[in-house]
C-alpha positions in Angstrom: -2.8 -34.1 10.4 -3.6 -30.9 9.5 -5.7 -30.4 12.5 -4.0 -31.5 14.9 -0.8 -29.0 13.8 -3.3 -26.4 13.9 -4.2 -27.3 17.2 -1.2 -27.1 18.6 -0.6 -23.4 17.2 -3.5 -22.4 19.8 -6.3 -22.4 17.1 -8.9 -24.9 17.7 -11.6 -26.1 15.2 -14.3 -27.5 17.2 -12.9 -30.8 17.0 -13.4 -32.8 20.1 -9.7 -33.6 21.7 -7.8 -31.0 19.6 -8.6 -28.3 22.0 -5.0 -26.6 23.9 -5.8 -24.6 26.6 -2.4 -22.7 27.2 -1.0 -22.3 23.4 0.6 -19.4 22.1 0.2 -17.5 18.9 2.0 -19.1 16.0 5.1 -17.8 14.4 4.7 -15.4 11.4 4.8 -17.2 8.5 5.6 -16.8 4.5 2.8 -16.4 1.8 3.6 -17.6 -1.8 1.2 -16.7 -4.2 1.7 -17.9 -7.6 0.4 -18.2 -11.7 -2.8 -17.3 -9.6 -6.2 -16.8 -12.1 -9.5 -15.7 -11.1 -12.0 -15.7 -13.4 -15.8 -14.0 -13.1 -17.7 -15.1 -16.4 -15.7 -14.7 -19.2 -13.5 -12.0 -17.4 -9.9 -12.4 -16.1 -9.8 -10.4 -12.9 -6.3 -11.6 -11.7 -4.4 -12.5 -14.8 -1.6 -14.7 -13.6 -0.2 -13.6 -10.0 3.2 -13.7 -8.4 4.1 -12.8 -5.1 6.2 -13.6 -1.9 5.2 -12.3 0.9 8.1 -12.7 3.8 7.1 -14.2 7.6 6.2 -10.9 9.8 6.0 -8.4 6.7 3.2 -6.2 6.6 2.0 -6.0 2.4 0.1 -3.8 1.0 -2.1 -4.3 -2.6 -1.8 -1.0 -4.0 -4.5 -0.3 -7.4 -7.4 1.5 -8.9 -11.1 0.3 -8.6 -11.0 -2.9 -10.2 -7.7 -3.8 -10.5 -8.1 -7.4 -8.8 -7.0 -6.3 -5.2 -9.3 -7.2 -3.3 -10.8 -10.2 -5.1 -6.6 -11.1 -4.2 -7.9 -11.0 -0.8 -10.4 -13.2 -0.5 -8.5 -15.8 -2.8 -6.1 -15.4 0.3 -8.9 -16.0 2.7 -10.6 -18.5 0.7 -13.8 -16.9 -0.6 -13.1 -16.7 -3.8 -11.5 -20.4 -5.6 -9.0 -19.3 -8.3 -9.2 -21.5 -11.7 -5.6 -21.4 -12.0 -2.2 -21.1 -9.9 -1.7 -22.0 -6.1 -1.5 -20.0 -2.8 0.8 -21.2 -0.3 0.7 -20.2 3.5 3.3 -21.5 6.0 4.6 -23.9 3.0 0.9 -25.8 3.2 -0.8 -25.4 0.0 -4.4 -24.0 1.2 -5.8 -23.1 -2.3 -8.5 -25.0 -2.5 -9.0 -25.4 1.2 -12.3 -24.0 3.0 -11.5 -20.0 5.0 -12.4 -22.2 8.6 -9.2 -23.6 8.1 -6.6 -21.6 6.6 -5.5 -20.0 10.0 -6.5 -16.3 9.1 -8.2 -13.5 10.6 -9.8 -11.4 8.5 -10.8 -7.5 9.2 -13.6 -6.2 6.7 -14.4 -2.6 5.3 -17.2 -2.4 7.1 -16.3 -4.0 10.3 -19.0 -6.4 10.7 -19.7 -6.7 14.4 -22.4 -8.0 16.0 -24.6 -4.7 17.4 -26.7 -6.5 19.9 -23.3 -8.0 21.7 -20.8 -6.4 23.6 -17.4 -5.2 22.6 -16.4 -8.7 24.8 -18.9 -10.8 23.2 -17.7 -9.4 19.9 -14.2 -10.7 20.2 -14.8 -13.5 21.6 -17.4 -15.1 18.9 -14.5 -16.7 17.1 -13.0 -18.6 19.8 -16.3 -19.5 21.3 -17.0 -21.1 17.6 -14.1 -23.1 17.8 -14.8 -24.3 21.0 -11.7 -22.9 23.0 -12.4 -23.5 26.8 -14.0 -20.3 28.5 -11.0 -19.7 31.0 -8.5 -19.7 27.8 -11.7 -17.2 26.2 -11.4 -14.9 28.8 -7.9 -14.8 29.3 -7.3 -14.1 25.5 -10.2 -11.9 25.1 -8.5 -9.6 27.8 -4.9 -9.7 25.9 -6.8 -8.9 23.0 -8.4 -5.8 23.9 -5.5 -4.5 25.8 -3.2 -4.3 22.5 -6.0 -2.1 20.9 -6.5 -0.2 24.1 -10.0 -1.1 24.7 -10.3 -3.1 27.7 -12.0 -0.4 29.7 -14.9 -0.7 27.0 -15.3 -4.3 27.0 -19.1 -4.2 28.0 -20.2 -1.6 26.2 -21.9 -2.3 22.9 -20.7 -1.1 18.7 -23.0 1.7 18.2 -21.8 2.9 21.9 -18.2 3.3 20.5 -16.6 5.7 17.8 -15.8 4.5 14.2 -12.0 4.1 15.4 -12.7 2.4 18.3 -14.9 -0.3 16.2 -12.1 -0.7 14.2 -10.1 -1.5 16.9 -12.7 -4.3 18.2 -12.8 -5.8 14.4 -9.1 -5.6 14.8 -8.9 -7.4 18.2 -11.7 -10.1 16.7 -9.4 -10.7 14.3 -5.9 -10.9 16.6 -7.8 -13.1 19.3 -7.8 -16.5 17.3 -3.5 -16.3 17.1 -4.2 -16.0 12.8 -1.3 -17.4 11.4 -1.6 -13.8 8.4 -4.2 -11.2 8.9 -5.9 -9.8 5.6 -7.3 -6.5 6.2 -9.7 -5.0 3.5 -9.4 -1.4 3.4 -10.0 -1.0 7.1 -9.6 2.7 7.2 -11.8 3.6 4.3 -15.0 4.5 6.7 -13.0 6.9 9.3 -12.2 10.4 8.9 -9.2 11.9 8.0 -7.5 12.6 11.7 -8.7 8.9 12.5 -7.4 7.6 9.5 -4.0 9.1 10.5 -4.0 7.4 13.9 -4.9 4.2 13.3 -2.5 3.7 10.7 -0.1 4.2 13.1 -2.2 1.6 15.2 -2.3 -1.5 12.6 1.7 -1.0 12.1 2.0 -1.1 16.2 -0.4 -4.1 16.5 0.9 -6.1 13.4 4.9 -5.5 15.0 3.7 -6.6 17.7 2.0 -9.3 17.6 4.6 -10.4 15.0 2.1 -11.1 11.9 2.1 -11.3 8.6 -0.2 -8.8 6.8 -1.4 -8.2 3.5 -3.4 -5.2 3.2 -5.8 -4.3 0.8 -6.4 -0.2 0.2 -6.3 2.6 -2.4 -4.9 4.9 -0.7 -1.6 5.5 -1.6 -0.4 7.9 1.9 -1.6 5.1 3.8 0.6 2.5 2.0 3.8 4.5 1.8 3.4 5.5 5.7 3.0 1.4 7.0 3.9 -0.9 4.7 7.2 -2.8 4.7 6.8 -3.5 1.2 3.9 -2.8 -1.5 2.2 -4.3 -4.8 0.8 -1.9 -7.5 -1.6 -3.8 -9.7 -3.8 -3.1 -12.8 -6.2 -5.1 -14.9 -5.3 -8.0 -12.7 -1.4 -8.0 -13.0 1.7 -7.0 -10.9 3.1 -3.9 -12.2 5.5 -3.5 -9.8 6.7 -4.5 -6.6 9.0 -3.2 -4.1 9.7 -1.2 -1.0 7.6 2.2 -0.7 10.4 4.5 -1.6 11.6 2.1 -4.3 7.9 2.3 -5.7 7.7 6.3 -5.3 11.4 7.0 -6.4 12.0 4.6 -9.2 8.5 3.2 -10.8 9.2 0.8 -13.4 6.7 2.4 -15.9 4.1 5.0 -16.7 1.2 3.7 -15.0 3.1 3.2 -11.4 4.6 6.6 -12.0 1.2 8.3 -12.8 -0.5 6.2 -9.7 2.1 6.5 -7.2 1.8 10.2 -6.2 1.7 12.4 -8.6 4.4 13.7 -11.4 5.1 15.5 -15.3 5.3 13.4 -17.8 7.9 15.1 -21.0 8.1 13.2 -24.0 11.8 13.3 -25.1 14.8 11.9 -26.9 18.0 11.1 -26.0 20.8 12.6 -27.8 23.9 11.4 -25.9 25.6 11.0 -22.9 27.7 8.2 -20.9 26.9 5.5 -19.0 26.6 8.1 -15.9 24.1 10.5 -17.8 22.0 11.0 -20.6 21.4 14.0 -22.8 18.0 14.2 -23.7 15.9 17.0 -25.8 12.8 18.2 -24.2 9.8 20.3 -26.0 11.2 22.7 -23.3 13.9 23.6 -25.8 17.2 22.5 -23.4 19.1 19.6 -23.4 18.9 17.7 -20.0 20.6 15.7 -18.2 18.9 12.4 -16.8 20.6 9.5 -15.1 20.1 6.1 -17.7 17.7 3.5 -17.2 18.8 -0.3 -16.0 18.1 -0.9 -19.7 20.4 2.0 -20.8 19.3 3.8 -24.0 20.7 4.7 -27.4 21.2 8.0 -29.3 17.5 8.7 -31.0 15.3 6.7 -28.7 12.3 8.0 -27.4 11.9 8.1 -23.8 9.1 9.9 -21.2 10.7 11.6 -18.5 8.9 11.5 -15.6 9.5 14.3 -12.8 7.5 14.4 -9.5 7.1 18.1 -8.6 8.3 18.0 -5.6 11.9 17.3 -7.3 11.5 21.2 -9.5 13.2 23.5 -7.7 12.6 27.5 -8.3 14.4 30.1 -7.9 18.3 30.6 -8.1 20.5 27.3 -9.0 24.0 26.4 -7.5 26.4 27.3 -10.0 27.0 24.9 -12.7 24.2 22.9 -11.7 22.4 21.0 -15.0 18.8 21.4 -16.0 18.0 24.8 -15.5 15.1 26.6 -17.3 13.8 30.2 -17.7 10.1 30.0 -16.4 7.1 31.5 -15.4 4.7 30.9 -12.5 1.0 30.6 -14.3 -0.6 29.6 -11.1 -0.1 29.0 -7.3 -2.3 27.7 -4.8 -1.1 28.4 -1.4 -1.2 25.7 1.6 0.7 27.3 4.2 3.4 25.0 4.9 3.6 24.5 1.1 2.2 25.8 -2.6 0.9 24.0 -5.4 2.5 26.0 -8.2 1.8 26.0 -12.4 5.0 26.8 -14.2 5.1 27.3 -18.2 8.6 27.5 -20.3 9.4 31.2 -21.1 12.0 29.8 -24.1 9.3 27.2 -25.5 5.8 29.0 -25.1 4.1 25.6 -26.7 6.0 22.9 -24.0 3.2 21.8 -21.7 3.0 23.1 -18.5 4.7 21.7 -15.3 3.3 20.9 -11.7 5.9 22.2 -8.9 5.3 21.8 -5.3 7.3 24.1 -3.0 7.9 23.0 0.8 7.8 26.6 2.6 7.2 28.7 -0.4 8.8 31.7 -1.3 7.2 32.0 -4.8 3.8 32.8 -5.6 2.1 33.5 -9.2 1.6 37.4 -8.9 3.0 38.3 -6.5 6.5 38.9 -7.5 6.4 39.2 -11.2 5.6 35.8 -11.6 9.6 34.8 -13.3 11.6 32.5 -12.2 14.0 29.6 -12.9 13.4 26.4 -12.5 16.2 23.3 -11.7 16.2 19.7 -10.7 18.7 17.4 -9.8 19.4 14.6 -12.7 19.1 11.7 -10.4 15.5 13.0 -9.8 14.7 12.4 -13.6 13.0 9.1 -14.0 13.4 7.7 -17.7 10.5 5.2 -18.8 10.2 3.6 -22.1 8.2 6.2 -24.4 
């Protein structure tokens, strides 16, 4: 049974009579991951995983070396057989089911193409090893390499092409067999920089358009907040949060998502008072601040950790009345150009740890115009997390 659907979704398994010359790619489809353990030895490295992933969202798995992401993704392909927990694609449970069969295209770090075949023979290996009739080869093969823009190098060989261009082939490899999700193993790490920039833009393009359902494995974080629909940030093998990029960055749910995610200042506080609409909290900077309350809300004499991305410090002159205001002065600027990476110290509290600012067109720089200043931020930019 199971054969024969995936038959008739255009991806044929070498089984004699199953073969469909005309088919289509299959629709997106929905990934449900859950309770799922993976065990090497005596060591847990995915400690009980939930996740839904929706039909034609592009996931990313967000994390630090060793954090289970990518042994996530070959549980997903089928490499790796978890010990606990199920994985669900399309509603079919495929956990313990072989990678031949699970309907996904896979696109590896290192790209893995063939170097004494051509950028054709490349993407055509996988429907030639499921025995898909040459016409329907060719005619796919061609689609293929016209949605990475390659078509015009279809007879030219790997070591012939430029790193993002042999991404693009893995990529087409992949798309050619109609995958019902495509896992993609931090494709980007081998490029450069300005290659890395473009083809991000590229994977987004191809995935929207070919209507898939992605789950992305990578460590960097610009590349996951630039693509990704929505994003997972694990460590030691659990979920820590999981959300849309900007409800990752903007509100992380605790210390290590703030500290991963980007960078920020971490001030241990207490909160003295306040109303349900803001919180008055004592800093080691010596001022009372104002902080919008946690979902969990907080009580006079707890300890918190306020949490404030640099970007959110403002220097400089504050609108009048405005909350959060502090005598400072700039230690140390490093100058970008378009922005400056600045060091700012408490001129009230000489012992308060130092704060990391980051000014968009600057107009401040340490020595250079007596090195005081003021420094603001808004109270909704104050992230509270428990202490």
């Amino acid at each position: 049974m199971r054969w024969r659907a995936a038959a008739r979704a255009g991806i044929v398994r070498g089984v004699p009579g199953l073969e469909t010359p005309g088919a289509e790619a299959p629709m997106a489809v929905a990934v449900h991951i859950r309770g799922l353990v993976k065990k090497f030895d005596r060591l847990r490295v995915l400690d009980g995983i939930d996740l839904e992933i929706a039909p034609g969202e592009l996931f990313f798995l967000l994390g630090p070396s060793g954090c289970g992401k990518t042994t996530l993704l070959r549980c997903l392909a089928g490499f790796y057989t978890p010990e606990e927990g199920s994985i669900h694609i399309g509603g079919e449970d495929v956990t313990h089911e072989p990678p031949h069969v699970r309907d996904t295209g896979m696109v590896f770090q290192s790209y893995a193409l063939w170097p004494h075949l051509t950028v054709r023979q490349n993407v055509a290996f996988g429907l030639e090893q499921r025995r898909v009739p040459r016409p329907e080869i060719a005619r796919r093969v061609e689609t293929a390499l016209e949605s990475v823009r390659l078509r015009e190098r279809a007879d030219d060989r790997p070591n012939q092409l430029s790193g993002g261009q042999q991404q693009r082939v893995a990529l087409a490899r992949a798309l050619v067999i109609h995958p019902r999700c495509l896992l993609l193993d931090e494709p980007l790490s081998n490029l450069d920089a300005k290659l890395r920039l473009e083809m991000r833009g590229e994977i987004r393009r191809l995935c929207k358009d070919e209507g898939l359902t992605a789950v992305y494995v990578t460590h960097d974080q610009k590349e996951a907040l630039s693509i990704a629909d929505r994003l997972a940030v694990l460590n030691a093998g659990r979920v820590e949060q999981c959300g849309a990029p900007v409800e990752v960055y903007r509100r992380p749910a605790n210390r290590f998502v703030a500290n991963f995610i980007g960078e920020t200042n971490f001030l241990e506080a207490a909160i003295e008072g306040g109303s349900a609409e803001a919180l008055r909290l004592r800093t080691p900077w010596g001022a009372a601040v104002s902080a919008v309350p946690p979902a969990g809300g907080g009580a006079p004499g707890d300890a918190v950790t306020l949490s404030l991305r640099p970007e959110a410090i403002r220097l400089g002159e504050a609108p009048a009345g405005a909350p959060n205001v502090f005598p400072a002065v700039l230690r140390e600027s490093v100058y970008l150009g378009e922005m400056a990476q600045h060091t700012i110290v408490s001129r009230a509290a000489p012992g308060a740890p130092p704060l990391k600012v980051f000014e968009l067109h600057p107009r401040h720089l340490a020595g250079g115009d007596g090195g005081e200043t003021l420094a603001w931020f808004d109270p909704r930019d104050a992230v509270l997390l428990k202490a």
